[in-house]
N, C-alpha and C positions, 0 to 999 in steps of 0.2 A: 597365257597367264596360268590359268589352272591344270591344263597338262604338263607344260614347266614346273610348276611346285612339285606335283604331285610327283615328278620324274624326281624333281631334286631330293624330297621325302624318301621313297624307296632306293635313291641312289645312296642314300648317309646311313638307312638300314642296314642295307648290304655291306655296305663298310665297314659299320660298326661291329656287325655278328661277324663278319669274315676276322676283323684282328682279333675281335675275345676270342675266336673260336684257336687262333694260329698261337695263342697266350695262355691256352689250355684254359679257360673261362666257360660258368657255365650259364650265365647271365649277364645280358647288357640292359641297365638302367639308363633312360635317357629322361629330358623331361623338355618343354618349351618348346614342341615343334606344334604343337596345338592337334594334336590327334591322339588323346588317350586310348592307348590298348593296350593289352597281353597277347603277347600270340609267341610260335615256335617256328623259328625261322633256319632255313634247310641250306645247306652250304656242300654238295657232294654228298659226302656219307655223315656227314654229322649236326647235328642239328644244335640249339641254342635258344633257349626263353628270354625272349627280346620284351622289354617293358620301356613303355614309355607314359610320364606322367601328365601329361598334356599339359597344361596352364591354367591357374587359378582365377586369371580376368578374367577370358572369354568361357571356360568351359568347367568355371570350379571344380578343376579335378584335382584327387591326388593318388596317390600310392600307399598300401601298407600294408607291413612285412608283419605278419605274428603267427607263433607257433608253426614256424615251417612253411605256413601258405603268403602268398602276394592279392591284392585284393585292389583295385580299381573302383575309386568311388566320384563320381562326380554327379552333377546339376543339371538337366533338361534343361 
């Protein structure tokens, strides 16, 4: 069960930063996979600011863009 997710999770990252990255994109917004983070995800020679906003049930998280920065807020 949990190494299954977890495969599935980084199997739809990869996905996701490989098309923005082949779409000349320099960020992938995702949200609902229940894992809030920022991170910089690496594809050959090019890399991509992968965000995801977790979910507001389980882990009151959100997202937000101002003056330039990305910022991750969520609930313990």
């Amino acid at each position: 069960g949990v190494k299954r997710a977890v495969k599935w999770i980084n199997d739809f990252e990869q996905t996701a930063t490989a098309l923005a990255i082949d779409q000349h994109y320099h960020v992938v917004v995702c949200g609902h996979i229940h894992q809030p983070q920022i991170k910089i995800l690496s594809h050959e020679r090019e890399s991509i600011l992968y965000l995801n906003s977790g979910d507001w049930v389980e882990n009151c998280s959100s997202l937000e863009y101002n003056h330039g920065e990305w910022k991750l807020h969520f609930e313990p």
